[in-house]
C-alpha positions as CSV (number, residue, x, y, z in Angstrom):
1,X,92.8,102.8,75.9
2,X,96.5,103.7,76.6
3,X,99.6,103.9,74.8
4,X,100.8,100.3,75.3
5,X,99.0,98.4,72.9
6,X,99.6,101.1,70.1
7,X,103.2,100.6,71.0
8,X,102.9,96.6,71.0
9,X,101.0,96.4,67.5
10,X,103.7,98.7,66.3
11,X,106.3,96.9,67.8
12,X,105.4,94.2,64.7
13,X,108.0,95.0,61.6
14,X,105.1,93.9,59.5
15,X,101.9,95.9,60.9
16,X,104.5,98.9,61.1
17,X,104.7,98.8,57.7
18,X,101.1,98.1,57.0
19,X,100.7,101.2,59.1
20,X,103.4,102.7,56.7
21,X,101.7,101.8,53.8
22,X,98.3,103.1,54.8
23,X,99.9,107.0,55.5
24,X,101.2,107.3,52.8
25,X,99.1,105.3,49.7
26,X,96.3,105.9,51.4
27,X,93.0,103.4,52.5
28,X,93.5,99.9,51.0
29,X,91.9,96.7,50.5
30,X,93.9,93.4,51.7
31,X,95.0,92.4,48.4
32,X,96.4,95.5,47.9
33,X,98.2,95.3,51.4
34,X,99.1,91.8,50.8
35,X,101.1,92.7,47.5
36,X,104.7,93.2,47.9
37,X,104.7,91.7,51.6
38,X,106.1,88.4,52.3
39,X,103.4,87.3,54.1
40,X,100.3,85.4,53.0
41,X,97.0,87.1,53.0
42,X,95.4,85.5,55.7
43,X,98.9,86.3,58.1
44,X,98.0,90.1,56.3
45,X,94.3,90.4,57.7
46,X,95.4,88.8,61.3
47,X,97.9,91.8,61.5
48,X,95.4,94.2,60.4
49,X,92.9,92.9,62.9
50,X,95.7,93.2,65.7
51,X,96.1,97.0,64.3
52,X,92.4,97.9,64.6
53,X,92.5,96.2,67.9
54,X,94.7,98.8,69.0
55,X,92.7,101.4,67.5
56,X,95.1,102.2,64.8
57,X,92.9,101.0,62.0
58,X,89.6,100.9,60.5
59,X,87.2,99.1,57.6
60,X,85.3,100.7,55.8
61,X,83.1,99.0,53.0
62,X,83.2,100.3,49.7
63,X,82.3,100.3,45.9
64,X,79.5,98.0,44.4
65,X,80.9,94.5,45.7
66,X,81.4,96.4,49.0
67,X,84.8,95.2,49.6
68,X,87.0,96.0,53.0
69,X,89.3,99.1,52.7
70,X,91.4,99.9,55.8
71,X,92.4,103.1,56.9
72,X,94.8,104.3,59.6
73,X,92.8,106.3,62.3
74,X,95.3,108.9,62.8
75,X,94.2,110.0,66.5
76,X,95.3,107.0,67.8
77,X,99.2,107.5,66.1
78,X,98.7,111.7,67.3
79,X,97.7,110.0,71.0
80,X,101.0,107.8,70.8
81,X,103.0,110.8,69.1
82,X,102.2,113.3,72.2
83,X,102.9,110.2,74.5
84,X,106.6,109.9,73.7
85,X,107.1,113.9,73.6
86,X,105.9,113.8,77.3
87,X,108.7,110.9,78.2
88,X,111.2,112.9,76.1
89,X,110.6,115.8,78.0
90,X,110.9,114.0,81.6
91,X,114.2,112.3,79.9
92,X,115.7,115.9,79.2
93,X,114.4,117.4,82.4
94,X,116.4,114.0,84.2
95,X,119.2,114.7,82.3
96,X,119.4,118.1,82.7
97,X,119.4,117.4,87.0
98,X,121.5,114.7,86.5
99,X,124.3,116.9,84.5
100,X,123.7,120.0,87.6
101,X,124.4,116.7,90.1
102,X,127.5,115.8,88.0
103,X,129.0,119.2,87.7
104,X,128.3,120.3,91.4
């Protein structure tokens, strides 16, 4: 899977801050990610589907009534993380040629 759909499911300013949410409280069930958001719980479970689509999530069941948590699955964010340090490299590399063009 590339970079794209981690970009696109990111690209949401409600599943970037479910993702938010999940670095830095930890794996949580839907009510817990539904709390504070101002969007129902059902629009809360579609964006976390659309997350674990993109491999940036995933359920695990827990606890007696073995209820849903969701985690972030880090290697996909470390995958999109080393993704935009290659393009900022080719961008500082153009605009290092680009500035030698310019000043010849």
């Amino acid at each position: 899977m590339g970079a794209a759909p981690v970009f696109a499911a990111l690209g949401d300013e409600t599943r970037l801050r479910l993702v938010t949410r999940l670095c830095t409280e930890g794996p949580l069930s839907i009510v817990h990610l539904s709390a504070g958001v101002p969007v129902t719980r059902q629009a809360v479970t579609k964006h976390v589907h659309a997350l674990a689509a993109a491999g940036l999530v995933r359920s695990r069941r827990r606890g007696r009534q073995r209820q849903r948590f969701w985690e972030l699955e880090p290697r996909r964010l470390q995958e999109a993380s080393r993704y935009l340090d290659r393009i900022s490299q080719q961008w500082d590399g153009a605009l290092g040629r680009l500035k030698a063009f310019v000043e010849e």
